[in-house]
Short mmCIF file of the C-alpha atoms (twelve columns), coordinates in Angstrom:
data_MODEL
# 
_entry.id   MODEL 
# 
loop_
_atom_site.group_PDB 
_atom_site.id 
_atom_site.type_symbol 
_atom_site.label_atom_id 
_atom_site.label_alt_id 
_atom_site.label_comp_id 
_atom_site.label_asym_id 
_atom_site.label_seq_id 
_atom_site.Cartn_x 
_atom_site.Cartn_y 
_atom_site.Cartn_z 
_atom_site.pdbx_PDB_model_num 
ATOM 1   C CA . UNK A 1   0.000   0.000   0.000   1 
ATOM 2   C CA . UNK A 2   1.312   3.811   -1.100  1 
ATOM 3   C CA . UNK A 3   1.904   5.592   2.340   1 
ATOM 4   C CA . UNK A 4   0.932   8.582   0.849   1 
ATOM 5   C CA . UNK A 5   -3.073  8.515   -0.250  1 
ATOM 6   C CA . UNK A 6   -4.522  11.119  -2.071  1 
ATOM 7   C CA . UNK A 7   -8.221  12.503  -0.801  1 
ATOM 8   C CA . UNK A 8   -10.566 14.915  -2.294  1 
ATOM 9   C CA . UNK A 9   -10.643 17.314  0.682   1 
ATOM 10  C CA . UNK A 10  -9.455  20.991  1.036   1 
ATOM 11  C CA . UNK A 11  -7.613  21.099  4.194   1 
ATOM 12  C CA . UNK A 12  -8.157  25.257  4.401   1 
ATOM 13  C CA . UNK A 13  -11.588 24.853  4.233   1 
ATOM 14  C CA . UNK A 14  -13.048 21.306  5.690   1 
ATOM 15  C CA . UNK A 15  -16.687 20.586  4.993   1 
ATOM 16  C CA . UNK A 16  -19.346 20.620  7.779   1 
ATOM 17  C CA . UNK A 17  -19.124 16.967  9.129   1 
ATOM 18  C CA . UNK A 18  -22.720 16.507  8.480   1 
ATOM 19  C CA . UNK A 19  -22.384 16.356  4.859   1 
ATOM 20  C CA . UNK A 20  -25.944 14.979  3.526   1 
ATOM 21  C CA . UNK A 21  -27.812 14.492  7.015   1 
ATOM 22  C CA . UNK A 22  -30.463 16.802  7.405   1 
ATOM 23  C CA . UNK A 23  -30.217 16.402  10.806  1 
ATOM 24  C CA . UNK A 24  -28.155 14.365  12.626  1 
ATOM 25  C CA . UNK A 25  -28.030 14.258  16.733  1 
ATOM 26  C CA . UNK A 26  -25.921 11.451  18.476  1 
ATOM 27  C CA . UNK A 27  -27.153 9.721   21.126  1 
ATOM 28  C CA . UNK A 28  -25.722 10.161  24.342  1 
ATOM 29  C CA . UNK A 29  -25.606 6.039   24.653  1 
ATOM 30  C CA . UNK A 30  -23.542 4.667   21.308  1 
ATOM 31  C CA . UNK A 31  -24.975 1.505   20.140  1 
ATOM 32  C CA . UNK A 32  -22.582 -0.900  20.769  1 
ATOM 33  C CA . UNK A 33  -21.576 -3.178  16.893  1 
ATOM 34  C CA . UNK A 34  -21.386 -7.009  17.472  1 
ATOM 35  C CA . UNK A 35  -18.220 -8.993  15.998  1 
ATOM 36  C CA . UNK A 36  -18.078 -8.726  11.934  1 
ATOM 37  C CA . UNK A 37  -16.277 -12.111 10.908  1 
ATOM 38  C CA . UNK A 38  -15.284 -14.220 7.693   1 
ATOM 39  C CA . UNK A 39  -17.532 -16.931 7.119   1 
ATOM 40  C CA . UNK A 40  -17.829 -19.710 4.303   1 
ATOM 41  C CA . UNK A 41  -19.443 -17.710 2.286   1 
ATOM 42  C CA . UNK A 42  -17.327 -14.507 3.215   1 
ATOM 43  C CA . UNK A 43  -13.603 -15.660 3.464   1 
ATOM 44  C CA . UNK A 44  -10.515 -14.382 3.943   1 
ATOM 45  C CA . UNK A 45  -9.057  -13.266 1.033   1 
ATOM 46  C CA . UNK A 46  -5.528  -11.552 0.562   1 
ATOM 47  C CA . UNK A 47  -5.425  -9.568  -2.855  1 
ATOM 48  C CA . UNK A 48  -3.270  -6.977  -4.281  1 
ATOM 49  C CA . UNK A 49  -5.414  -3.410  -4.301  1 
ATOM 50  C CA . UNK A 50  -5.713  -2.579  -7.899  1 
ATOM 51  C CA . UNK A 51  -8.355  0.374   -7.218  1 
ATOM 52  C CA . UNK A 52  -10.972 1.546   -5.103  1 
ATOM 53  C CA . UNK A 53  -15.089 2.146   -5.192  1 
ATOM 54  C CA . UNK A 54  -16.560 4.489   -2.532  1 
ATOM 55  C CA . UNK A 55  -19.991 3.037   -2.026  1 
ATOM 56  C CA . UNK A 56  -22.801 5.929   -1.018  1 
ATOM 57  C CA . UNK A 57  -26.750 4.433   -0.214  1 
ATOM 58  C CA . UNK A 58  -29.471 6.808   -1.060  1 
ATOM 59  C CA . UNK A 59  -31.103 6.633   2.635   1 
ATOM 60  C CA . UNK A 60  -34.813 7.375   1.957   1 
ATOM 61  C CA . UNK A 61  -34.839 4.005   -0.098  1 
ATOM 62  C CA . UNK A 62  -32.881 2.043   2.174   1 
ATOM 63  C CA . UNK A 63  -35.036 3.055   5.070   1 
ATOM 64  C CA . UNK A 64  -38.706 2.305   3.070   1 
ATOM 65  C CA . UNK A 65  -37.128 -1.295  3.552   1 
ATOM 66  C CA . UNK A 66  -35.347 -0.954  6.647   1 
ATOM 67  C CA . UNK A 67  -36.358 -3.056  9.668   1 
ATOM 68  C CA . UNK A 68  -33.821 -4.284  11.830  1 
ATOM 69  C CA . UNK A 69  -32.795 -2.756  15.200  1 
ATOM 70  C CA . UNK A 70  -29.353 -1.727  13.613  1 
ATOM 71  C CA . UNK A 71  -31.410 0.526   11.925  1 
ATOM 72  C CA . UNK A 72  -32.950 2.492   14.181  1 
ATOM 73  C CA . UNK A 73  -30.876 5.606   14.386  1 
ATOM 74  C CA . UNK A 74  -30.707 5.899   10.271  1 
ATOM 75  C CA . UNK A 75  -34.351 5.230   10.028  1 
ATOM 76  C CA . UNK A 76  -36.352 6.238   13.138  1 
ATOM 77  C CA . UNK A 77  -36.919 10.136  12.207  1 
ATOM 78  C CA . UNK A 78  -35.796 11.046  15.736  1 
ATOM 79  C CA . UNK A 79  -32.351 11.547  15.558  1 
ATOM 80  C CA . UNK A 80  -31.064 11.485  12.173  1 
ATOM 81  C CA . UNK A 81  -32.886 12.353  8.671   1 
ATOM 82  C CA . UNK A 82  -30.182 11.716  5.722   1 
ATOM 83  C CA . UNK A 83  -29.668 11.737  2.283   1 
ATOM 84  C CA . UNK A 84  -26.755 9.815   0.708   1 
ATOM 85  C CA . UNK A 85  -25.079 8.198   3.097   1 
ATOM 86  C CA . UNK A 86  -21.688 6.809   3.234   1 
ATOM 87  C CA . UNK A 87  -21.426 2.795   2.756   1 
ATOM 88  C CA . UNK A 88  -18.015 2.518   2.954   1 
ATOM 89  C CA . UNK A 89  -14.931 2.061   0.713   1 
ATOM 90  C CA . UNK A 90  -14.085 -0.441  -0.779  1 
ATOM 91  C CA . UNK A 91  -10.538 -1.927  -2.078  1 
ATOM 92  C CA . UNK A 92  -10.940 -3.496  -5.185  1 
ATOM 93  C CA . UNK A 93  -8.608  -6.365  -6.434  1 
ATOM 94  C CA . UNK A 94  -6.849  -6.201  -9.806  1 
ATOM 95  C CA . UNK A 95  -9.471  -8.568  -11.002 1 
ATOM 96  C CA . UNK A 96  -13.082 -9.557  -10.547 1 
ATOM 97  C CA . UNK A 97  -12.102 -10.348 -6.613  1 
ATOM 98  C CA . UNK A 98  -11.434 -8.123  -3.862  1 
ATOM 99  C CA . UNK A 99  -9.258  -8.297  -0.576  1 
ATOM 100 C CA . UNK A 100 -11.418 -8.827  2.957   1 
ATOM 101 C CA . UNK A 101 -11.322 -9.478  6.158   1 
ATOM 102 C CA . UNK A 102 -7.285  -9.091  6.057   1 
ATOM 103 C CA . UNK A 103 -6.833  -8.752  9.689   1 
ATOM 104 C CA . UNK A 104 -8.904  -10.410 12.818  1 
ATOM 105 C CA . UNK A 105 -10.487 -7.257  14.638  1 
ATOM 106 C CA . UNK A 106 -11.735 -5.763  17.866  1 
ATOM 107 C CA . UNK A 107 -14.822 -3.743  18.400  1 
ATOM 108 C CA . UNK A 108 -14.245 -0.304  17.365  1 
ATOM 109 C CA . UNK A 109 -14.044 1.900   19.707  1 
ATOM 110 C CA . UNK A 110 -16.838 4.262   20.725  1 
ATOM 111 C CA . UNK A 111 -15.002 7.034   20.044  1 
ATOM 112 C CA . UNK A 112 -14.649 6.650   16.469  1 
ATOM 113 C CA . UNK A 113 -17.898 5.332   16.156  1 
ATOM 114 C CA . UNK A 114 -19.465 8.814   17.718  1 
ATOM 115 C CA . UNK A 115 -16.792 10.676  15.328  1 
ATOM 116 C CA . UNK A 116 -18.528 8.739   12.085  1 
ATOM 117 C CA . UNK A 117 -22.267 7.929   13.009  1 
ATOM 118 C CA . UNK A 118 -23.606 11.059  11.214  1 
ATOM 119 C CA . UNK A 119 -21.642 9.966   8.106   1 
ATOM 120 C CA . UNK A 120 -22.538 6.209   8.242   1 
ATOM 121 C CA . UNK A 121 -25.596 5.857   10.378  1 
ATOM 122 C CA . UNK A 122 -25.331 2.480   12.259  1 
ATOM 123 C CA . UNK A 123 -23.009 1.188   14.528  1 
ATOM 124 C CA . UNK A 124 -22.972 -2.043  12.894  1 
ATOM 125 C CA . UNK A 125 -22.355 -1.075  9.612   1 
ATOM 126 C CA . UNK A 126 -19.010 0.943   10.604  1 
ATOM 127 C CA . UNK A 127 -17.920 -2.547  11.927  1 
ATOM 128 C CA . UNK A 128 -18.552 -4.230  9.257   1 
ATOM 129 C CA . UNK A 129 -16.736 -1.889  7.022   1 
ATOM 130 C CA . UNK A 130 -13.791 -1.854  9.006   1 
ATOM 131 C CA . UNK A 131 -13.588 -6.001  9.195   1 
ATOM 132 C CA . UNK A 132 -14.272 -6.441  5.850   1 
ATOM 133 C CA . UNK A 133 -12.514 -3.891  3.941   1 
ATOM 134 C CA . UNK A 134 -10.316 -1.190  6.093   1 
ATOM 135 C CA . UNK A 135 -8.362  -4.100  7.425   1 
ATOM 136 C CA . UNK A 136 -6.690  -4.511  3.854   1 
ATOM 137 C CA . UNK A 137 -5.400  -0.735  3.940   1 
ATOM 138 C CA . UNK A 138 -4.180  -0.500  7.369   1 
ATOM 139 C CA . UNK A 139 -4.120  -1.587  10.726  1 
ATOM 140 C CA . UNK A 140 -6.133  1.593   12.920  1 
ATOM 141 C CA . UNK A 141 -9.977  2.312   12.224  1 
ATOM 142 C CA . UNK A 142 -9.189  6.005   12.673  1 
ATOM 143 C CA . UNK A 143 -7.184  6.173   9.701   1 
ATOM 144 C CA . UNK A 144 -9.391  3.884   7.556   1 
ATOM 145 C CA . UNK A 145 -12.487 6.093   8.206   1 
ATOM 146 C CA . UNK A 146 -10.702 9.570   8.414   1 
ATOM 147 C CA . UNK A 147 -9.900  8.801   4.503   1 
ATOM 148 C CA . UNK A 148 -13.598 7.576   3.991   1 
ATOM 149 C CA . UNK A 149 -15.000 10.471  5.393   1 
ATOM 150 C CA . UNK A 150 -12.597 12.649  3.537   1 
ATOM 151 C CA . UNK A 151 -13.728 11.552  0.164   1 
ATOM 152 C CA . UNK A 152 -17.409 11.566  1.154   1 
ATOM 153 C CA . UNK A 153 -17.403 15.040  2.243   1 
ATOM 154 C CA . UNK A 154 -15.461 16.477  -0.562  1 
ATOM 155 C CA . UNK A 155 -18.378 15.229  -3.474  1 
ATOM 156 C CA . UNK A 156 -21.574 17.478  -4.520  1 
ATOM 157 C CA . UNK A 157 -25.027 16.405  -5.250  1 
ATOM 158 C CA . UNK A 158 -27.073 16.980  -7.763  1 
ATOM 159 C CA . UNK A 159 -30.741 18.174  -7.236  1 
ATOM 160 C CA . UNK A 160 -32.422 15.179  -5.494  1 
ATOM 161 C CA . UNK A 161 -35.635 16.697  -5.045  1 
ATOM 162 C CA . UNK A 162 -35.963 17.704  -8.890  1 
ATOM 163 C CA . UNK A 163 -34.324 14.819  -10.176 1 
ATOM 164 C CA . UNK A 164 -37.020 12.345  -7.650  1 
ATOM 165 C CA . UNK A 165 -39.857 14.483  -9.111  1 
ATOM 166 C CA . UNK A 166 -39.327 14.001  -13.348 1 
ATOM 167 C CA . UNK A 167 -41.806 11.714  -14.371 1 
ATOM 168 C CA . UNK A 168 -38.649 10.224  -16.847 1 
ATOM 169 C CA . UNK A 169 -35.753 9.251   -15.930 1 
ATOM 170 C CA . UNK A 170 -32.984 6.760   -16.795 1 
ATOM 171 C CA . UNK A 171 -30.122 5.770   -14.882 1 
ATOM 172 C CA . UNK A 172 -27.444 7.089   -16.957 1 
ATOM 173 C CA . UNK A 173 -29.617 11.124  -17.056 1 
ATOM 174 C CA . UNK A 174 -29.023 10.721  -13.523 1 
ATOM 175 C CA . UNK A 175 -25.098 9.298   -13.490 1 
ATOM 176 C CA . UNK A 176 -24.638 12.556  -15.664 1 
ATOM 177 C CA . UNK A 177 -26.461 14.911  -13.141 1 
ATOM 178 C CA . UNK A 178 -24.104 13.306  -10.450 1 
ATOM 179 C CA . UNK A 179 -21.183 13.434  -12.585 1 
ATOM 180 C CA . UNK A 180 -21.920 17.390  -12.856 1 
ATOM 181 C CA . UNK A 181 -22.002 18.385  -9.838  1 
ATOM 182 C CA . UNK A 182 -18.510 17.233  -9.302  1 
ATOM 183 C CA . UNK A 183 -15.304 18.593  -11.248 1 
ATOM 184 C CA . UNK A 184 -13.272 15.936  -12.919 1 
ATOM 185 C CA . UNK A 185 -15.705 12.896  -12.814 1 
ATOM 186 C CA . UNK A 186 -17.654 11.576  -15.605 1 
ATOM 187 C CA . UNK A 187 -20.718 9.657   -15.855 1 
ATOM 188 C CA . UNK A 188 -18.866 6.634   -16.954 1 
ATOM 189 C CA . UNK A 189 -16.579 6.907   -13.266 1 
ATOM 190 C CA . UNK A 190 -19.438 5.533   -11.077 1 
ATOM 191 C CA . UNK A 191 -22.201 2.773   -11.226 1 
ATOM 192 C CA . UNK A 192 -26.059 3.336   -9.780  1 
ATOM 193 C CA . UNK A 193 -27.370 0.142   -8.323  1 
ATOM 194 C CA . UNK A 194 -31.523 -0.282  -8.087  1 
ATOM 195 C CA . UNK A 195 -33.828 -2.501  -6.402  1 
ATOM 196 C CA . UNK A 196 -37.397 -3.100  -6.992  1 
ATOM 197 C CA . UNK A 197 -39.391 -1.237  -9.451  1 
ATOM 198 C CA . UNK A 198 -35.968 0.350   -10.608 1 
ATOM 199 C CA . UNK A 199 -35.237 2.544   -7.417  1 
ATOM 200 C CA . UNK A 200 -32.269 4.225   -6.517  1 
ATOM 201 C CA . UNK A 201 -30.401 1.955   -3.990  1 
ATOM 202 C CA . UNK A 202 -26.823 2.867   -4.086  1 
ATOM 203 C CA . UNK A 203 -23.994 5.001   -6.487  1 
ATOM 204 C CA . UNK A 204 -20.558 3.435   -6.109  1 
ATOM 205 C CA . UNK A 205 -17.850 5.661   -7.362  1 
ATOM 206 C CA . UNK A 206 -14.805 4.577   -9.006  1 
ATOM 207 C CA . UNK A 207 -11.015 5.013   -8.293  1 
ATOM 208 C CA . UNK A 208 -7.781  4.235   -9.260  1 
ATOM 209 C CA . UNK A 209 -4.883  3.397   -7.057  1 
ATOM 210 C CA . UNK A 210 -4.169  7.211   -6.219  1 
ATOM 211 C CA . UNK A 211 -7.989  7.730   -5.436  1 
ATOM 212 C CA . UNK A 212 -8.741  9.663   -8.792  1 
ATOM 213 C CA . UNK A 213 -11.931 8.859   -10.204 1 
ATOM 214 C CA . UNK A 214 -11.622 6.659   -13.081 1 
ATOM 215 C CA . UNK A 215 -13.949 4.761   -15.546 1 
ATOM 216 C CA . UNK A 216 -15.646 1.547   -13.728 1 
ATOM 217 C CA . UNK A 217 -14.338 -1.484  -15.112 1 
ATOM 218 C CA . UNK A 218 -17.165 -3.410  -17.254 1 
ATOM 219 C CA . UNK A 219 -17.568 -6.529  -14.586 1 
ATOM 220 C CA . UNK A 220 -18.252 -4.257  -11.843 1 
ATOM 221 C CA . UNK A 221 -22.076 -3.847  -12.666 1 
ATOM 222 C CA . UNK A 222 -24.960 -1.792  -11.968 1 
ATOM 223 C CA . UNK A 223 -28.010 -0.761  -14.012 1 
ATOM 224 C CA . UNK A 224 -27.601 -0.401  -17.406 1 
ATOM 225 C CA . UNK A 225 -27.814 3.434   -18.339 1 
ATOM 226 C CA . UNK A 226 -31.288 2.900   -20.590 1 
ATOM 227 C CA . UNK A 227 -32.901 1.652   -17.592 1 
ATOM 228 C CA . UNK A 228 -35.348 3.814   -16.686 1 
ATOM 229 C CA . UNK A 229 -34.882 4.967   -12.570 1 
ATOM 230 C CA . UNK A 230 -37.275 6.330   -9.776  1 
ATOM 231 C CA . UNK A 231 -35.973 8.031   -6.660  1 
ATOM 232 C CA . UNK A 232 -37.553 7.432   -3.875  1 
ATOM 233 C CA . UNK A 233 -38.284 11.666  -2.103  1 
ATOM 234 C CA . UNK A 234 -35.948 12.760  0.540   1 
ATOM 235 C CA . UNK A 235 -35.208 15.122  3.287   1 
ATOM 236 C CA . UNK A 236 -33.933 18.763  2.185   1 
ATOM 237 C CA . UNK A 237 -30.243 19.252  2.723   1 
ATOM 238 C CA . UNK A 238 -28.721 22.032  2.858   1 
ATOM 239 C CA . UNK A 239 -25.005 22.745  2.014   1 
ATOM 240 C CA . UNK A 240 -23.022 25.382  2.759   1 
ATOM 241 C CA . UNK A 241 -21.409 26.826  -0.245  1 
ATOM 242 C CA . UNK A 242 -18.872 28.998  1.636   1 
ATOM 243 C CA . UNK A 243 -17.628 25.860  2.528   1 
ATOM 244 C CA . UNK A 244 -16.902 23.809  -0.596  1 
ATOM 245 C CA . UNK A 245 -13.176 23.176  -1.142  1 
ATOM 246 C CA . UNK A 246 -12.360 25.026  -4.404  1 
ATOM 247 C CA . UNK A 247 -8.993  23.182  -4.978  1 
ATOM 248 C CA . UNK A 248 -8.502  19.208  -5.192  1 
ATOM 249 C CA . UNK A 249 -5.516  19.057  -2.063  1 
ATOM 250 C CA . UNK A 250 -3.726  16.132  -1.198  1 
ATOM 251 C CA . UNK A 251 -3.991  14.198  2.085   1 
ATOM 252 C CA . UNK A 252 -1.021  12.540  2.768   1 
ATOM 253 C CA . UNK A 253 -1.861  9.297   5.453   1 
ATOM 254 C CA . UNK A 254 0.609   7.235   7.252   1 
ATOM 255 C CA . UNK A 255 -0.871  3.990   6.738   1 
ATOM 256 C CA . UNK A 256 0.882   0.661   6.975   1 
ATOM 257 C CA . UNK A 257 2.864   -0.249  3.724   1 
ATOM 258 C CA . UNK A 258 2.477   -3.599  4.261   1 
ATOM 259 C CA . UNK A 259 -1.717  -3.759  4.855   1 
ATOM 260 C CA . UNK A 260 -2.327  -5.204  1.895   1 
ATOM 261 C CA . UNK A 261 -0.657  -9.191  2.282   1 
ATOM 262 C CA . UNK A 262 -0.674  -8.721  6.415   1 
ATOM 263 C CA . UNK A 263 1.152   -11.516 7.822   1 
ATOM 264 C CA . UNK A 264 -1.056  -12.628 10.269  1 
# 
């Protein structure tokens, strides 16, 4: 792994830390992740890091389906109301297969949990992101999901609101909206994912090794761009404009060179 990563994120100017919540409050009692482990059907698998995907869910969909208790805070209405949400990111292999699970882990601790709830609303979720995928780019949490949260509040959104009201639609109208709002991507740089009825579920943004957006590579999926797409109507988020970075900076983290074939 490159010690030195490169992040969208203007270090003059950071961006509010609530990026697409509407509102976001954290409880004064965390919830508390259980264990996130490889399983048969989710092994261990050591792979060179050929590129990266940041993964963002489009919360009002997610939560029209949501009903698990590690849900609660993202979908309840009482202390959190988002828009895109951050899913993680990803390290992608050099291939159709991906490194996971590189490294056994602890429960994170609650202090990066409170630091990264109103970015990635459930406990669980941050766990899981950190077994499965920041273990193959270094060995602290903090690190992992200071870079995540770097990239996700550096990116711009198009107008969710219009966009969820056009009675058409099709996915790759939409990729193009997205890819407009931020400078240097392209609509062929990130892939929308849908569930039933053609709804927005997810938009997974693709990078290369230096975490530049680049085109998706053709087995990494999604909806084709004729497909038509409905967005499911979400809170009103506000950004601050005074606060957009205006300059792509670097970000220069120390993580551990040899993350990526740990020997443990």
């Amino acid at each position: 792994m490159r010690r030195g990563l490169i992040a969208a994120l203007a270090l003059a100017a950071p961006v509010p830390a609530l990026a697409q919540a509407a509102q976001c409050s954290i409880p004064s009692q965390l919830p508390r992740p259980r264990p996130d482990l490889p399983d048969a059907g989710q092994p261990r698998r050591l792979l060179p890091i050929g590129g990266y995907t940041l993964a963002l869910t489009w919360s009002p969909q997610y939560c029209a389906d949501a009903k698990g208790r590690d849900d609660a805070f993202q979908c309840g209405g009482r202390k959190g109301r988002f828009g895109f949400t951050l899913h993680g990111l990803w390290p992608d292999g050099v291939g159709k297969d991906w490194p996971q699970y590189c490294r056994s882990t602890d429960l994170l601790p609650r202090a990066v949990i409170r630091q990264n709830l109103c970015s990635t609303p459930s406990a669980q979720l941050l766990q899981h992101e950190w077994a499965k995928h920041g273990t193959c780019m270094t060995t602290k949490p903090e690190l992992y999901f200071n870079l995540s949260r770097a990239l996700y509040q550096s990116l711009r959104y198009p107008d969710m609101a219009a966009l969820a009201r056009r009675k058409a639609l099709t996915v790759r109208q939409f990729a193009e909206a997205f890819a407009d709002a931020n400078k240097g991507m392209r609509a062929d740089m990130l892939r929308i994912t849908t569930m039933r009825d053609n709804r927005l579920s997810e938009v997974w943004l693709c990078m290369d090794k230096t975490m530049e957006f680049a085109r998706c590579p053709a087995h990494q999926g999604g909806a084709p761009g004729k497909a038509s797409l409905r967005i499911a109507p979400g809170p009103l988020v506000r950004e601050s404009r005074s606060a957009l970075p205006t300059r792509r900076t670097g970000l220069t983290l120390d993580l551990d060179p040899n993350a990526e074939m740990p020997k443990n």
